[in-house]
C-alpha positions, -999 to 999 in steps of 0.1 A, spaced: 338 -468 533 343 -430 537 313 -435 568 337 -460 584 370 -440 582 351 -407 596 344 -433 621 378 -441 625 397 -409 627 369 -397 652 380 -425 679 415 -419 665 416 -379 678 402 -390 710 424 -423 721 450 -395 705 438 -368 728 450 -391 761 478 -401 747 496 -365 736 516 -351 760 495 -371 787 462 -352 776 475 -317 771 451 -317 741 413 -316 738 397 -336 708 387 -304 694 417 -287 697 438 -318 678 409 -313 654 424 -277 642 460 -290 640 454 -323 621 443 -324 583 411 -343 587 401 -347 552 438 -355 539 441 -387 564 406 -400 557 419 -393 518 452 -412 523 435 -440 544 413 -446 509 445 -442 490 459 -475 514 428 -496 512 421 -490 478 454 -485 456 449 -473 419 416 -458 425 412 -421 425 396 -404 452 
């Protein structure tokens, strides 16, 4: 599961690297202002309620 939401937020950053400010941001540089680990951890959270992560 955590192999597929890595996945995820990977295309995530860079569809949202094209759509911020019409591409002012590189992937990498959205990288350093997002929580990486805390969205993959509150994607888990979502799919898989009561469980701890």
């Amino acid at each position: 599961m955590l192999e597929i939401l890595a996945e995820a937020y990977l295309n995530a950053i860079d569809e949202a690297c094209l759509k911020v400010e019409e591409g002012r941001y590189e992937a990498h540089e959205l990288e350093k202002i997002v929580n990486r680990e805390e969205i993959i951890n509150r994607a888990l959270a979502l799919i898989l309620p009561g469980e701890s992560i």
